[in-house]
C-alpha positions as CSV (number, residue, x, y, z in Angstrom):
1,X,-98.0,34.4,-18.7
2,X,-100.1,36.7,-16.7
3,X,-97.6,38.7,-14.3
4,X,-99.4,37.7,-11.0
5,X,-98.2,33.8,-12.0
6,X,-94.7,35.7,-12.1
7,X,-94.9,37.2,-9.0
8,X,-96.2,33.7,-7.2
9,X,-93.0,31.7,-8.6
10,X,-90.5,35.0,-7.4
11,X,-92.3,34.5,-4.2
12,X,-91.5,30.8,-4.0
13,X,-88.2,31.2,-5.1
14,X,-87.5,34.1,-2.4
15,X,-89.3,31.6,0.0
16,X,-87.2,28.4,-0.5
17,X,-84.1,30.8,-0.5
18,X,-85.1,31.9,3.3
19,X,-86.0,28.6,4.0
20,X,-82.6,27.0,2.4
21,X,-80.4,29.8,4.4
22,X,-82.5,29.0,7.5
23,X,-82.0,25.5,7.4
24,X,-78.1,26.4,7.0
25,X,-77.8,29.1,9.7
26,X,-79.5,26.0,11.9
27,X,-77.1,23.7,11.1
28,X,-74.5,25.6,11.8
29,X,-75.5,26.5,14.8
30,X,-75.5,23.5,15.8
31,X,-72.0,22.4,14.6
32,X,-70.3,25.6,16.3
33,X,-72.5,24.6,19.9
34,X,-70.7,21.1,19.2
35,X,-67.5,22.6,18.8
36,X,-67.8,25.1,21.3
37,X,-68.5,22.3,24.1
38,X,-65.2,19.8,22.5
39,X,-62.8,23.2,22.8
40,X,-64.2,23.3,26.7
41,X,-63.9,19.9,27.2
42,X,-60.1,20.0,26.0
43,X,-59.8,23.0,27.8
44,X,-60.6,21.2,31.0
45,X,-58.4,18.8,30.2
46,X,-55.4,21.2,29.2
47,X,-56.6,22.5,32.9
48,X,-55.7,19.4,34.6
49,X,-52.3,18.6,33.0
50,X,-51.3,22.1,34.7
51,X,-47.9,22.4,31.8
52,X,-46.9,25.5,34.2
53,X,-45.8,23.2,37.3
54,X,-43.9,20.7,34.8
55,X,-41.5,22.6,33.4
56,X,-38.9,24.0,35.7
57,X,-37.4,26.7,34.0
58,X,-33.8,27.7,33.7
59,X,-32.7,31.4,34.7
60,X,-31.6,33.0,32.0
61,X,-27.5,34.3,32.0
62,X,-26.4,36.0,28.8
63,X,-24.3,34.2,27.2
64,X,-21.6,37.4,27.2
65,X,-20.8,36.2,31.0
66,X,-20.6,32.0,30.4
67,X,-16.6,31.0,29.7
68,X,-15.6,30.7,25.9
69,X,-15.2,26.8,26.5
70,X,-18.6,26.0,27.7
71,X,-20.5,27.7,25.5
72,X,-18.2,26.2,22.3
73,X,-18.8,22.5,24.0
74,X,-22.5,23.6,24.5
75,X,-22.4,24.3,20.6
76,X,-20.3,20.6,19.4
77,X,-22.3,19.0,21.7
78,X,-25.7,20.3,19.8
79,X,-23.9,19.9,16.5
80,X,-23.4,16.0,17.4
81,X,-26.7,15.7,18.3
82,X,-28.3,17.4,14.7
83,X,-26.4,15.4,13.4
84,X,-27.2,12.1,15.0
85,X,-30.6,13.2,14.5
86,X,-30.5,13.9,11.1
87,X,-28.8,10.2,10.3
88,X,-31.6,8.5,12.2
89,X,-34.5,10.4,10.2
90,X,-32.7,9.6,6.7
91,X,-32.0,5.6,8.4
92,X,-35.7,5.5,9.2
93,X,-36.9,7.1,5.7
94,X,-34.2,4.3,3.5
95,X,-35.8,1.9,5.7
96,X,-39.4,3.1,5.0
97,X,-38.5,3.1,0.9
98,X,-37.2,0.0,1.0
99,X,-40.4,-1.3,2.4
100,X,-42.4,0.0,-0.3
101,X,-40.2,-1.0,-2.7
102,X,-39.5,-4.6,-2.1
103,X,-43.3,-5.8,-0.6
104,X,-43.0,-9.5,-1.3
105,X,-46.2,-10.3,-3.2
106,X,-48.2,-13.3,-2.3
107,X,-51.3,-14.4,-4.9
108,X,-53.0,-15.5,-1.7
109,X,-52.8,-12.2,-0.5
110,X,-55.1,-10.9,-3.4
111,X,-58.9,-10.3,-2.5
112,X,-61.5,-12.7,-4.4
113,X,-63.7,-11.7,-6.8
């Protein structure tokens, strides 16, 4: 092969390349304006819930100058609560096995071929 046809397929190679990389760069262009205008729409709309003005906050005392008795009911009372929790999560997952388990099976259920 003569070394002109060599430099005419290098040439179309390096072309589609630029071409293939353009057609990318466009593309995602496009896909970050998209994004770019959902991320101000939801900022908008994290605007107008306004998450400030909805949580009154607490001041914050040290726990050194609360009495020994609150602060050990504060603690049962969030132990109780874990643990009520916790038994309702492992009731709701025994409950969710069980389901998949035990599907009754019903031949009319099955799709036609």
């Amino acid at each position: 092969m003569p070394v002109w046809s060599w430099i005419l397929i290098w040439a179309l190679l390096v072309a589609g390349l630029l071409a293939m990389l353009a057609w990318f760069a466009v593309r995602l262009f496009r896909k970050l304006m998209v994004t770019f205008g959902a991320l101000e729409d939801l900022g908008d709309q994290l605007a107008e819930l306004d998450l400030d003005a909805a949580l009154p906050r607490r001041p914050f005392s040290p726990a050194v100058f609360q009495k020994r008795r609150d602060l050990a009911a504060a603690i049962d009372q969030a132990r109780i609560e874990r643990a009520h929790r916790r038994a309702h999560r492992r009731d709701l997952r025994i409950n969710r096995g069980k389901l998949i388990q035990h599907t009754p099976y019903k031949p009319e259920d099955r799709p036609s071929c």
